[in-house]
C-alpha positions in Angstrom: 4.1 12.9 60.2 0.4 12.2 60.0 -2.2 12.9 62.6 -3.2 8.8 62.7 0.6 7.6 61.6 2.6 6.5 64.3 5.7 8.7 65.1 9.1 7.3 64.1 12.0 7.2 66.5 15.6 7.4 66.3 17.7 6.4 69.3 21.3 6.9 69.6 23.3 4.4 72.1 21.8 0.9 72.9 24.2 0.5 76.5 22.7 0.3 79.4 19.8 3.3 79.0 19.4 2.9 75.5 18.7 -0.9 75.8 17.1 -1.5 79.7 15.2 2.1 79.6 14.5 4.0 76.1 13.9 1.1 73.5 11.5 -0.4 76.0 9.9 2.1 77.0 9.2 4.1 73.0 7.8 0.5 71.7 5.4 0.2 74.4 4.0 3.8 73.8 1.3 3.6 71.6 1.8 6.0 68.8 5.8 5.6 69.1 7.8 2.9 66.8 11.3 2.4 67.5 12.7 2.6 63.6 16.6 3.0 63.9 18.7 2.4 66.3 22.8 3.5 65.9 24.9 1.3 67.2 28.7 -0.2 65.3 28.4 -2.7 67.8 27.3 -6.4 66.3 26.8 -8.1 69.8 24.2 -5.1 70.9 22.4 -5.0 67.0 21.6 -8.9 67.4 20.6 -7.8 70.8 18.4 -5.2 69.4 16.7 -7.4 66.4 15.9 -9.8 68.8 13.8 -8.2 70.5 12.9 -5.9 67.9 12.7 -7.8 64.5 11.5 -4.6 62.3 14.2 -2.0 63.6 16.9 -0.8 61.2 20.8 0.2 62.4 22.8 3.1 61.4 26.5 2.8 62.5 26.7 6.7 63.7 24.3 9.7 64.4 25.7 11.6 61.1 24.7 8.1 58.9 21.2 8.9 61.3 20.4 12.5 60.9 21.5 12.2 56.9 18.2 10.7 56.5 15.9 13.3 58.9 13.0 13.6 56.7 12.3 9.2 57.7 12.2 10.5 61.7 9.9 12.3 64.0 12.1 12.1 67.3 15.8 11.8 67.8 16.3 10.1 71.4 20.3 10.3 72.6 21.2 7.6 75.2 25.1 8.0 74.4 27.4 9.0 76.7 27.4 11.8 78.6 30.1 13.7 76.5 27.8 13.5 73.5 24.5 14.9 74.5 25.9 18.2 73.2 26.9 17.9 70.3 24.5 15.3 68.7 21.8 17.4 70.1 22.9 20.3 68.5 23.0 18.4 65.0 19.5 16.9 65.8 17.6 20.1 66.2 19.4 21.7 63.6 18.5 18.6 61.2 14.8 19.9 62.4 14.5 16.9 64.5 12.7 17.1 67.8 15.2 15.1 70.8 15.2 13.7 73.8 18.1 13.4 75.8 19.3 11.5 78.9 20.0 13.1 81.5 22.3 14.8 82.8 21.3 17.2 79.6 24.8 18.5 79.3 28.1 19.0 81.8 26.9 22.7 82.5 24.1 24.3 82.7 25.3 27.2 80.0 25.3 24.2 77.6 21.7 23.0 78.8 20.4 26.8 78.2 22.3 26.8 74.5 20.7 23.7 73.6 17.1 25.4 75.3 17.6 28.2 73.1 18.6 26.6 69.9 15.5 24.4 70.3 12.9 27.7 70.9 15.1 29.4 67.8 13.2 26.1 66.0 10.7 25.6 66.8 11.4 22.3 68.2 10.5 20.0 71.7 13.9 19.4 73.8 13.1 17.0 76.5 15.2 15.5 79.4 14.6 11.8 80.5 14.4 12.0 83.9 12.7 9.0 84.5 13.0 9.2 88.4 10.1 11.9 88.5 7.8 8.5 87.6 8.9 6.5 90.7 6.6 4.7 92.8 8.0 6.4 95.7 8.5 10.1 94.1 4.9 9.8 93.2 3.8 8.6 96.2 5.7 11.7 98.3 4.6 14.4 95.7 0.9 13.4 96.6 1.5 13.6 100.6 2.9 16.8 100.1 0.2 18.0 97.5 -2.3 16.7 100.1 -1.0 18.6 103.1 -0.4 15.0 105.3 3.1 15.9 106.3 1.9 19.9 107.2 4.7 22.3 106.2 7.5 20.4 104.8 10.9 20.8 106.5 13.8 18.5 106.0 13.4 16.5 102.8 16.0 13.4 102.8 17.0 11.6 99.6 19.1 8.8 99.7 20.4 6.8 96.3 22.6 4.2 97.8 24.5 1.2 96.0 27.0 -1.4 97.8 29.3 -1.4 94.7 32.7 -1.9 96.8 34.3 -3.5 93.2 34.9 -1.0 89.9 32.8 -2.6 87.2 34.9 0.1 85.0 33.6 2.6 81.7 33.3 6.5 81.1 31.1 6.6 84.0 34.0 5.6 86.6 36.1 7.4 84.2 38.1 10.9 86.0 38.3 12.4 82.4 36.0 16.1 83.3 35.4 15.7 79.4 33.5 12.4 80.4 30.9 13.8 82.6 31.3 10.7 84.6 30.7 10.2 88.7 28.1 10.2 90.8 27.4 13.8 91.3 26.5 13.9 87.9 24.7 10.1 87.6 22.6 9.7 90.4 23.0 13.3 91.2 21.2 14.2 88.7 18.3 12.4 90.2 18.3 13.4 93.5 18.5 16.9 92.9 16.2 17.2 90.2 13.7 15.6 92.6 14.2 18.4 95.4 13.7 20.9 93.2 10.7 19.3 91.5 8.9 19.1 94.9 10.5 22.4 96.3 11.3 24.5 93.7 15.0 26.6 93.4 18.1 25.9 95.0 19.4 29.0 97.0 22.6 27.9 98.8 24.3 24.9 98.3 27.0 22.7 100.0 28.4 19.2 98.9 30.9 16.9 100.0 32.3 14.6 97.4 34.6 11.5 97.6 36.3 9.1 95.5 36.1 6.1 98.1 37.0 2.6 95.9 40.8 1.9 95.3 41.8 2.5 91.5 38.6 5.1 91.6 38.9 7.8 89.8 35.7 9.7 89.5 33.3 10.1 92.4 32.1 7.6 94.4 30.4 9.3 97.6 28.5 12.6 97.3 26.5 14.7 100.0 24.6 17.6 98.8 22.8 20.2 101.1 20.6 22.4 99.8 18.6 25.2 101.1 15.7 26.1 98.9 14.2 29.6 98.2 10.8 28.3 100.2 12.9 27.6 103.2 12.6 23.5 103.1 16.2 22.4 103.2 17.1 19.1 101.2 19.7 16.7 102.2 20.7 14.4 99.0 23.1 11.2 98.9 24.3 9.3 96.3 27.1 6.8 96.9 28.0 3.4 95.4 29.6 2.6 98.5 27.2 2.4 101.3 27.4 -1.3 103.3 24.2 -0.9 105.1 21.2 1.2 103.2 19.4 3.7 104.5 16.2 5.0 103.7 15.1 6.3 100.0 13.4 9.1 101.6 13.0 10.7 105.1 10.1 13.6 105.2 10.0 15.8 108.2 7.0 18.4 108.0 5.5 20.4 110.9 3.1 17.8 111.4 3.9 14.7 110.3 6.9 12.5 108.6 7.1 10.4 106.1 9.4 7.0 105.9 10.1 4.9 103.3 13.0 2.4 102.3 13.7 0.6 99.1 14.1 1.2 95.6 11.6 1.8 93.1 10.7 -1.7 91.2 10.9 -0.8 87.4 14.6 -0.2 86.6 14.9 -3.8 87.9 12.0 -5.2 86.0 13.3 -3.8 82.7 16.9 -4.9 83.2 15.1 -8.9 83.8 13.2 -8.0 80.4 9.8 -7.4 81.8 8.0 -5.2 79.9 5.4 -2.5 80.4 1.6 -3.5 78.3 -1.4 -2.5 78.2 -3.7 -4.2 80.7 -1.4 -5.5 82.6 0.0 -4.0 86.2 3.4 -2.2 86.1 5.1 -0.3 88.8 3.3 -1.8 91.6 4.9 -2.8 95.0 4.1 -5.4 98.0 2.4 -4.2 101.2 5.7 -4.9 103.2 7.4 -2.2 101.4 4.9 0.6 101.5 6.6 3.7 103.6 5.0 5.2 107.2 3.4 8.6 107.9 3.3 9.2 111.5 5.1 11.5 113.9 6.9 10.4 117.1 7.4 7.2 116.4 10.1 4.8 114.4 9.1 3.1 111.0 11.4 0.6 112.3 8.9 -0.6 115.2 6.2 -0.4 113.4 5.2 3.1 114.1 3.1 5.3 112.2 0.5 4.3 109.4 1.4 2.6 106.4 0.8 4.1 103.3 0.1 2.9 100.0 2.9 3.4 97.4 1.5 4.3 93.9 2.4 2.2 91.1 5.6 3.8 89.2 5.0 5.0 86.1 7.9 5.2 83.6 5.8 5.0 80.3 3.9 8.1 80.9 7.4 9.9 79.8 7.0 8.9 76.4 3.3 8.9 76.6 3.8 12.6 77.4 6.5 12.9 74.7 4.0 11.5 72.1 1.5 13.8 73.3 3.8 17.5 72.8 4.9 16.5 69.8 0.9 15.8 68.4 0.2 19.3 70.1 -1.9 17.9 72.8 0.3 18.2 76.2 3.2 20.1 77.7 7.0 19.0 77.1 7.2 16.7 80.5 10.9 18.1 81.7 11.8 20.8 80.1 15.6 21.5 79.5 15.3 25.1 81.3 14.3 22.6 84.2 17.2 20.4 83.1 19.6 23.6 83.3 18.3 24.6 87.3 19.3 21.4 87.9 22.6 21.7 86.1 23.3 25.0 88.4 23.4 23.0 91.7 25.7 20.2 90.4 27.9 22.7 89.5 27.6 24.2 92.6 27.7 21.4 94.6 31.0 20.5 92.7 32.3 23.6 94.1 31.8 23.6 96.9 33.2 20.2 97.5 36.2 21.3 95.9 36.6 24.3 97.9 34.7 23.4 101.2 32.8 25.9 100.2 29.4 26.9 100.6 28.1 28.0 97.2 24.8 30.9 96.4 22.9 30.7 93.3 21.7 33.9 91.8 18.0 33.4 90.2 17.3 32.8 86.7 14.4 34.3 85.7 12.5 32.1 83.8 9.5 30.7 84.8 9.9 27.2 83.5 13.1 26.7 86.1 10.6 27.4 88.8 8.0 25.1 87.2 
């Protein structure tokens, strides 16, 4: 790697993240090429070269990371089962990697990986993309801004109507496969919370498999009480028939409203693409959320606020940047292994009906 040549990318899987989300998102960074992709699979590589004539294929990550010294950034959109382990032979190739989330199935795997990247010398990042919704963005400035006074109750919903089993390790029951929505959409939601409200002390969770022939988790709760005193209420569920609200935000002095889901994902899956120039992220008037107190959304109450434009690019934009030396890795997989604790927990506690208590980790990049 040169300071002017562009830095060359790796990425493992090209499914549904590795296809909709990463390759995407690395070509249109400026200073990223996508240079390999491994996939056996013929149907995704013609899917790949057509959208990417100049990319190459490797038919495994060992057939990858046996040529390290052509790459600058290992990105792992496999599934869940194989963060670990193709992480662990990225970083000790001397590769720097980014991984989808969830990082690993437990947050003593997230801290190995954490420390094998410091021992070095290398970035670890975690893809959670959701910190760059129009929405999250949006909330993150009231609250920076003091509009909703002392927040209170933060409400997260990620709701799906999915009453049919579209099948594949992520319905699968197999613990090994790291599959259900705890861990899938969970993931999000609780990594959210604890971005805008730092650590989890206490946490409780409900979690159903709803679907006939389900096998994995289908309809999760998570309560959580943070250290600050704001008390999150997450959902994640592929089978609610009527939607509820992304978020709900009650503060001391106002509360903040907003329903729908952020635009990109959708975008990328009809092959829009982000470019310079051009808008991205952006939303219609009709869907902005309320701030207001007293009154319902519903009927119009309360003001409508502007939703910011998502921003899914500056993750890679951010990448590019820590591995140049000139910015901060943008989700760190300490971060990633906070988050880790209250999935855990929150599986615990559903299995036990339970209420679970963290003990701290001292580290200050968890309560980044």
């Amino acid at each position: 790697m040169t300071a002017n040549s562009p830095l060359r990318v790796g990425l493992v899987g090209y499914g549904l993240a590795g296809s909709v989300f990463h390759a995407p998102l690395i070509s249109a960074t400026e200073g990223l090429v996508l240079d390999t992709v491994v996939t056996s699979n013929e149907e995704r590589r013609a899917q790949a070269r057509a959208e990417f004539p100049d990319v190459r294929f490797a038919d495994s990550p060992d057939e990858l990371l046996a040529r390290a010294d052509e790459l600058d950034l290992v990105v792992i959109a496999s599934p869940n089962r194989t963060h670990v382990p193709i992480a662990k032979a990225a970083l000790r190739a001397g590769l720097p990697v980014v991984v989808d989330k969830p990082l690993a199935g437990t947050a003593a795997g997230a801290r190995e990986l954490a420390a094998l990247a410091d021992e070095r010398g290398l970035l670890l990042s975690v893809f959670q993309n959701r910190r760059w919704d129009n929405d999250f963005l949006t909330l993150a400035r009231l609250v920076e801004d003091g509009e909703l006074g002392d927040v209170l109750r933060f409400e997260s919903r990620f709701e799906r109507w999915r009453p049919e089993l579209k099948g594949g390790w992520r319905e699968s029951g197999d613990p090994e496969e790291i599959g259900g929505l705890l861990y899938d959409l969970g993931s999000h939601v609780v990594d959210q919370a604890l971005t805008l409200f730092g650590p989890a002390v206490q946490v409780y969770a409900e979690s159903d498999v709803r679907r006939p022939g389900a096998a994995a988790d289908d309809d999760t709760f998570i309560a959580i009480t943070h250290t600050n005193g704001v008390r999150s209420h997450l959902y994640a569920s592929a089978t609610t028939a009527q939607l509820g609200p992304r978020f709900r935000v009650l503060g001391s002095k106002a509360g903040y409203v907003k329903y729908g889901l952020d635009p990109q994902e959708a975008v990328l899956r009809e092959g829009g693409r982000p470019a310079a120039g051009t808008p991205w992220g952006e939303e219609p008037k009709e869907l902005w959320g309320r701030l207001g107190a007293g009154e319902s959304p519903l009927t119009g109450g309360g003001d409508p606020v502007c939703t910011l434009p998502g921003d899914y690019p500056a993750y890679y934009a951010a990448v590019a940047a820590a591995l140049r030396g000139t910015g901060g890795n943008p989700v760190t997989a300490l971060q990633a292994a906070a988050a880790l604790d209250v999935l855990e927990a929150a599986r615990r506690s559903a299995r036990e009906g339970v209420s679970v208590t963290l003990l701290p980790h001292h580290d200050e990049e968890e309560r980044a």
